[in-house]
C-alpha positions as CSV (number, residue, x, y, z in Angstrom):
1,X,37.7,103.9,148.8
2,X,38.5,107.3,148.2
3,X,36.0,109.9,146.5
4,X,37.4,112.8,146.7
5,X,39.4,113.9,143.0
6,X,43.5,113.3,143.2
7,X,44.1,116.3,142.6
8,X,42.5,119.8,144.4
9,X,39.7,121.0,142.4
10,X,40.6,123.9,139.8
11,X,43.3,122.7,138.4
12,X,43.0,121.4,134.5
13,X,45.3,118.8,133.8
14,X,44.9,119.5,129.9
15,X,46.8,122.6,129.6
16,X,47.7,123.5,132.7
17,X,46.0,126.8,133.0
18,X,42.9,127.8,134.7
19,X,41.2,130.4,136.6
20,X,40.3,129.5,140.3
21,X,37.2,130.9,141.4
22,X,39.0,132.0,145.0
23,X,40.3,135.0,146.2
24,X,43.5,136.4,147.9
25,X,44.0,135.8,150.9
26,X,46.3,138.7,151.2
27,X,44.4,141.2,149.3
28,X,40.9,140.1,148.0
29,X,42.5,140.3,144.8
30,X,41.6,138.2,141.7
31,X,43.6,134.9,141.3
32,X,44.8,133.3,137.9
33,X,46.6,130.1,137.0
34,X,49.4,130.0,134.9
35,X,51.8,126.9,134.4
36,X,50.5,125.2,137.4
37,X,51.4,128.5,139.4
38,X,48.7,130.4,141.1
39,X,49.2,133.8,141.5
40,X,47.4,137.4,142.6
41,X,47.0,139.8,139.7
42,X,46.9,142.9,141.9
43,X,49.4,142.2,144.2
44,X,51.5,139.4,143.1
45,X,51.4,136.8,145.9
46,X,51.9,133.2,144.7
47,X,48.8,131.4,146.5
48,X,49.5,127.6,145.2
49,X,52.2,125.7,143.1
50,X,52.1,122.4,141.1
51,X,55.2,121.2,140.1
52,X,54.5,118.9,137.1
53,X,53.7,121.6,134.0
54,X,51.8,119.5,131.7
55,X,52.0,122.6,129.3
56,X,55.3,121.5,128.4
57,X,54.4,118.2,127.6
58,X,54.9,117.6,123.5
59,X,51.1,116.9,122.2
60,X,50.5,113.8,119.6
61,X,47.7,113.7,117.0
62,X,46.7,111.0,114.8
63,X,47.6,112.6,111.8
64,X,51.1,114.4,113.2
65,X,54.4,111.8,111.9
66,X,56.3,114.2,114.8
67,X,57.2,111.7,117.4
68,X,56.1,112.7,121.0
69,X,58.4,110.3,123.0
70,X,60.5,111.7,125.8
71,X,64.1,110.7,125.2
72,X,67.7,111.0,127.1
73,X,69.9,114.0,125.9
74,X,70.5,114.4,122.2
75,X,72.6,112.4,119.9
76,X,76.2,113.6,119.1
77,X,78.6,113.1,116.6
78,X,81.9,113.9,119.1
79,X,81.4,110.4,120.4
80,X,81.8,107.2,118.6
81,X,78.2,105.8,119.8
82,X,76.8,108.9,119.9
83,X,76.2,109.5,123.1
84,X,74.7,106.4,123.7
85,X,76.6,104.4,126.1
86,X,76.5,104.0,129.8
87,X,79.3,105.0,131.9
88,X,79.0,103.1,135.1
89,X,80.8,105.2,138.2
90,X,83.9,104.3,140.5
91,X,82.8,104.5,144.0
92,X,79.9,106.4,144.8
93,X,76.8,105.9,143.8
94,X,74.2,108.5,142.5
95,X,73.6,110.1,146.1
96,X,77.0,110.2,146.6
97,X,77.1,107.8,149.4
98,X,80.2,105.4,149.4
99,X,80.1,102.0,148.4
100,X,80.9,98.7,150.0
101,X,83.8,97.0,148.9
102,X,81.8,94.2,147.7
103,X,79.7,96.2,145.4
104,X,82.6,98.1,144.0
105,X,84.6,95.3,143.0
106,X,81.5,94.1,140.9
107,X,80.7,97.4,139.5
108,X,84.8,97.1,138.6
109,X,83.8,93.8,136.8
110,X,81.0,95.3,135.3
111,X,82.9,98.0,133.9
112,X,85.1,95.8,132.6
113,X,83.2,93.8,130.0
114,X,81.2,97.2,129.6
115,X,83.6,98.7,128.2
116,X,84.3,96.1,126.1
117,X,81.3,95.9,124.6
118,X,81.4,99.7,123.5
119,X,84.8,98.6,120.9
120,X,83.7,95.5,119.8
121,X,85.3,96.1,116.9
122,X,88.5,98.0,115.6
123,X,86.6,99.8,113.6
124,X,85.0,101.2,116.5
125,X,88.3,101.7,119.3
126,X,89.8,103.7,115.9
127,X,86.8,105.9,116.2
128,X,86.9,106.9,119.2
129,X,90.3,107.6,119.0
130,X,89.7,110.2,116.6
131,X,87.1,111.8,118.0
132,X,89.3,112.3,121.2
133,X,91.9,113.3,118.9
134,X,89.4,116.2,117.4
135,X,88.2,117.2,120.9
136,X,91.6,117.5,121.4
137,X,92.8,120.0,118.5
138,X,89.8,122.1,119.1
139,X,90.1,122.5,122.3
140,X,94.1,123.6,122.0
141,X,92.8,126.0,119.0
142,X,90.2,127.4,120.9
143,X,87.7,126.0,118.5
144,X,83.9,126.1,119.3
145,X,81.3,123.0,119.9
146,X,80.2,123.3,116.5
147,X,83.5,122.8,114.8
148,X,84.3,119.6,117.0
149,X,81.1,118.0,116.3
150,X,81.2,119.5,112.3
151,X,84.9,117.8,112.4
152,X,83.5,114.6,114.1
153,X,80.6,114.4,111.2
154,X,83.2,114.9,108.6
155,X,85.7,112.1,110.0
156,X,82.7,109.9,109.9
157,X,82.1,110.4,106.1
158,X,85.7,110.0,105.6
159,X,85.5,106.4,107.4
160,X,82.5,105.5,105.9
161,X,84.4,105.7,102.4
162,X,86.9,104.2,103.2
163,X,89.3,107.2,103.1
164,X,91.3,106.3,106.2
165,X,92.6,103.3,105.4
166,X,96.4,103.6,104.5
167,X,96.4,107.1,106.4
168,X,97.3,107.5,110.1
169,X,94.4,108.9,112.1
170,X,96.4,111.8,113.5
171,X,96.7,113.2,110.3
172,X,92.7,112.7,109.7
173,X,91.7,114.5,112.3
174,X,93.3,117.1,112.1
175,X,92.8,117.7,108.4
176,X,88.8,117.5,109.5
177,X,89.1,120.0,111.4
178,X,91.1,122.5,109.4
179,X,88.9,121.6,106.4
180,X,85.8,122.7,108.9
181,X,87.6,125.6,109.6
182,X,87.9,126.5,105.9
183,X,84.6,125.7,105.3
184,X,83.4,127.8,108.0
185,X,85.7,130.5,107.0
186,X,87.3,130.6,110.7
187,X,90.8,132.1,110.4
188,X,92.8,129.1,111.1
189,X,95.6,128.4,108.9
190,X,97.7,125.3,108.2
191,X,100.6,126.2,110.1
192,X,98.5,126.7,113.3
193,X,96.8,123.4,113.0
194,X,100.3,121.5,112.6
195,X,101.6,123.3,115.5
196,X,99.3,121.1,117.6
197,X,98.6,118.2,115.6
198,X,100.8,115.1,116.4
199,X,102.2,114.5,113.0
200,X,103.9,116.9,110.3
201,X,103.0,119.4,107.5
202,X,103.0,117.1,104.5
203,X,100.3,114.3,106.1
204,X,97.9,116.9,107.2
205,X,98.5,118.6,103.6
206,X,97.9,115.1,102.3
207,X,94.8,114.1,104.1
208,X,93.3,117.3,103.6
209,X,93.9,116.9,99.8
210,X,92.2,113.6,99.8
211,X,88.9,114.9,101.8
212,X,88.9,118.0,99.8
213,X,88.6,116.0,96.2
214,X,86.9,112.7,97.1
215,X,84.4,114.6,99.4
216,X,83.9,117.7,97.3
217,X,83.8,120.6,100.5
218,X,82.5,124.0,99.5
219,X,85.7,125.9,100.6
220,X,85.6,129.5,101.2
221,X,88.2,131.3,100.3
222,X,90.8,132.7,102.9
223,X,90.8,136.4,102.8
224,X,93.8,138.6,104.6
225,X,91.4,140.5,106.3
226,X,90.4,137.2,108.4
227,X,94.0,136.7,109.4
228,X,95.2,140.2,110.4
229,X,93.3,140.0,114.2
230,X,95.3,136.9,115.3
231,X,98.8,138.7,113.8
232,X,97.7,141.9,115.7
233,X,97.4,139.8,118.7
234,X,100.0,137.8,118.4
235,X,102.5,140.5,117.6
236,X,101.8,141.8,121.2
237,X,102.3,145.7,120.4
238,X,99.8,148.4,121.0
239,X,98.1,149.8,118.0
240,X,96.7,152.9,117.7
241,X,93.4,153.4,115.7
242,X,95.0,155.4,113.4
243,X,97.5,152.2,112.1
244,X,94.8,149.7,112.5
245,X,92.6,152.3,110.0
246,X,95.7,152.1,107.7
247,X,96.2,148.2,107.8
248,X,92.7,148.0,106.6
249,X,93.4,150.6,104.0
250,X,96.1,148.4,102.4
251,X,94.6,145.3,103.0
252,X,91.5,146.4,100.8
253,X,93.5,147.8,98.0
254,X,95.8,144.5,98.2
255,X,92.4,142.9,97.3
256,X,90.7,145.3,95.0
257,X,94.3,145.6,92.6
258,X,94.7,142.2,92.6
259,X,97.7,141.9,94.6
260,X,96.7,139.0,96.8
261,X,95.0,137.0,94.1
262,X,97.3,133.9,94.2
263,X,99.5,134.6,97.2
264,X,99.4,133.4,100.6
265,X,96.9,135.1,102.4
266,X,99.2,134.8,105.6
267,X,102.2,136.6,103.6
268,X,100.0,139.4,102.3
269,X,98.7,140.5,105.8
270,X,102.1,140.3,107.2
271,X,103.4,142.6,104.4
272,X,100.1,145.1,105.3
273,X,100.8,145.1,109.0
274,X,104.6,145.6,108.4
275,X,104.4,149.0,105.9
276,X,101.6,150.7,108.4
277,X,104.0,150.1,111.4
278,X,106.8,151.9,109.3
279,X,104.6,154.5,108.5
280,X,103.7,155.1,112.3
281,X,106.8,154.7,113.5
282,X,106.9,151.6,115.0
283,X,109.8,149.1,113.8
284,X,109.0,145.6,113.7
285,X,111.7,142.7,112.8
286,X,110.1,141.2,109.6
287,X,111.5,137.4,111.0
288,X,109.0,138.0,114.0
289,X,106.4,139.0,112.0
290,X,107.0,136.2,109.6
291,X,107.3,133.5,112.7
292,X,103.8,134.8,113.4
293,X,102.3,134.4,110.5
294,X,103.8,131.3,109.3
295,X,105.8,132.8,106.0
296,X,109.1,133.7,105.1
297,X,110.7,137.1,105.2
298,X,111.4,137.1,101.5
299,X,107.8,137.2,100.9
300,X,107.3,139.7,103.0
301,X,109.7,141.6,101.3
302,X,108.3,141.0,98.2
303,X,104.5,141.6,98.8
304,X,105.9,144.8,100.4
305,X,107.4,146.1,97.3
306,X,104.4,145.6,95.2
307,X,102.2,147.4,97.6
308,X,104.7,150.1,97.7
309,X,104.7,150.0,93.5
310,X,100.8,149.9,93.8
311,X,100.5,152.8,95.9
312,X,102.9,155.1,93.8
């Protein structure tokens, strides 16, 4: 039988920092232990390594209700079992060597009543469904992770009481995620969620009317200051500092006066990006600019003459 220790002496297991009594073999220099790494303070020479950094390692007392149990990734709301199913490959296996016929065609079989498993129910296929359907908006929209998995929670909440039944799911998931949007105050408006939604205006309108009420969402307003980058970008003409300073300008006295209390947000930045390209000289069609921003020309027309009365 062995007697000597498992591991070399000077190494604490504990916390994974001590002080070996050696010295550099470089430079004579003093040696300290950090993370399982060895290393010279005077010239920097890494003497020694150990890998496992039992530092790191989450600490359990009896008294602590934290759980210290090392688990897989971490649950998400994007997919309909949270993350936890397995998803057994094709036709290589985890070292990327290929498989024997044989073995594929039982892994194909595998897969098979894997899969499944994961939609027992309808319930469950209907879910996942949607939460494709959501990855799927916020990916077209440009949307972040947080909105997919905030839209993902939401649809859940809708399903749980019982709000989807009698709607299609299109039309809840995309009203999910322009309700997070609203919520979140991202400057996403109805039109652009439509645009790539598989199903029209009024369904989304509806389902997002039925998870406003039943669910009670804390809303934020839409202000025409959120929407005017997207127009500016969308309108695909340079602006010089000077307009963009003016824009603003009118925007914030739209806002202070009162003029956009109770219009469309959308229809008030279109009528302040229209007057400061007149003022600088450049002419812009008011049916493009209403295209982009998803209003009419008459109310353009309109919120243009009570900015110019406003301003007299």
């Amino acid at each position: 039988m062995s007697l000597r220790d498992t591991y070399e002496p000077g190494f604490d297991e504990t916390d994974g920092k001590t002080i070996s009594a050696t010295e550099c073999p470089e430079c004579t220099g003093r040696l300290e232990t950090d993370s399982g790494e060895i290393t010279c303070l005077d010239c920097g020479l890494i003497v020694n390594e150990y890998w496992i950094d039992h530092a790191a390692t989450a600490q359990s007392h009896p008294d602590d209700e934290t759980r210290s149990a090392h688990t897989g990734a971490p649950l998400t709301e994007t997919r309909h079992d949270r993350g936890l199913s397995t998803e057994i490959g094709y036709k290589r296996d985890g070292h990327g060597t290929m498989l024997p016929a044989q073995t594929r065609r039982r892994f194909r079989r595998l897969r098979h009543h894997q899969n499944r498993a994961r939609w027992s129910t309808k319930a469950k296929q209907n879910l996942a469904f949607a939460c494709g359907e959501i990855a799927r908006l916020t990916s077209a929209l440009d949307l972040g992770w947080d909105v997919r998995e905030q839209a993902s929670a939401l649809y859940r909440e809708a399903m749980s009481d019982d709000l989807i039944r009698g709607r299609s799911i299109e039309s809840m998931a995309a009203a999910s995620v322009y309700a997070v949007c609203r919520c979140n105050g991202h400057g996403r408006t109805l039109v652009e969620i439509v645009d790539v939604a598989h199903v029209d205006e009024s369904a989304v309108k509806n389902a997002y009317r039925v998870i406003n009420t039943e669910l009670g969402l804390e809303t934020a307003i839409i202000r025409p200051r959120a929407l005017l980058p997207r127009l500016i970008s969308e309108l695909e003409c340079s602006l010089s500092s000077k307009t963009r300073r003016r824009v603003e300008e009118l925007v914030a006295r739209a806002e202070s006066s009162g003029i956009a209390n109770g219009r469309r947000p959308s229809g008030v930045a279109a009528a302040c990006l229209y007057l400061a390209l007149n003022e600088s000289n450049q002419w812009v069609r008011q049916t493009d600019l209403a295209e982009i921003a998803g209003t009419t020309p008459t109310t353009i027309r309109a919120r243009c003459v009570e900015l110019r009365a406003d301003t007299d």
